[in-house]
C-alpha positions, -999 to +999 in steps of 0.1 A: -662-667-792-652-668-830-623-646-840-625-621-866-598-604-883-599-569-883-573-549-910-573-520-883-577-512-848-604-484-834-621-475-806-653-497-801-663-536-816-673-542-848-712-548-837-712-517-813-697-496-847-725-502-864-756-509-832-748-476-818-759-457-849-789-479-857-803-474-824-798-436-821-816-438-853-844-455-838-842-432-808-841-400-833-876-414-845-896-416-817-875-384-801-890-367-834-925-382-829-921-398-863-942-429-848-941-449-814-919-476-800-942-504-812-942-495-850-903-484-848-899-520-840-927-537-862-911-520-891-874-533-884-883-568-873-913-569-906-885-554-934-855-569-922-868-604-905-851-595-873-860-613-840-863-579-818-865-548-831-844-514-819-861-508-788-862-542-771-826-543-778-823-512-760-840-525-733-812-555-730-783-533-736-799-510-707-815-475-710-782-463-689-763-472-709-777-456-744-781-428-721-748-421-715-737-427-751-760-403-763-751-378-732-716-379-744-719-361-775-715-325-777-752-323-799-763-335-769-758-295-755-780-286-776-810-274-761-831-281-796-811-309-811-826-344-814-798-357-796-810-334-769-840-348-772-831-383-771-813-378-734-847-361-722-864-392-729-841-420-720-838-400-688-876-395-679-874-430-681-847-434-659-860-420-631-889-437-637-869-466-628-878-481-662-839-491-669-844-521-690-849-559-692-833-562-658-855-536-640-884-552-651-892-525-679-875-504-700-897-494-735-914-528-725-927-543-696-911-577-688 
């Protein structure tokens, strides 16, 4: 563990501050149909020369999880809104069992 200073304290970690946002972004993507897991994650691991891209880090943080951050927020009771959308499809996949790295498959199969 490395310390870091911080000038303030608020809710949440540095890294989840700014993860949560990037992968709802990723999520509002394919929620959207802007383009499929696959190329969501080509295109962040080609432009920024990331190891994994959003959706396999999903996947390790666990669909659940991103599920009920998204769940949480009051766009999400929104019938039409993409946030909406984004808690359909993290929850078809759910109950598909397809929960993440530790299930064996979340957006990939491990």
């Amino acid at each position: 563990m490395i310390p870091l200073e911080l000038k303030k304290e608020q809710p949440g970690y540095l890294l989840n501050s700014m993860l949560v946002p990037f992968l709802n972004s990723a999520e509002a993507l394919l929620a959207n149909d802007v383009a499929d897991v696959e190329t969501i994650d080509r295109a962040w691991m080609l432009g920024t020369g990331a190891p994994l891209g959003p959706f396999r880090i999903l996947d390790i943080v666990g669909l659940i999880t991103a599920y009920n951050i998204v769940a949480a927020s009051p766009a999400a009771q929104e019938p039409n809104s993409t946030a909406a959308r984004i808690a359909a499809l993290l929850k078809a996949r759910i109950d598909e069992g397809k929960t993440g790295i530790n299930a064996g498959e979340g957006f990939y199969k491990y």
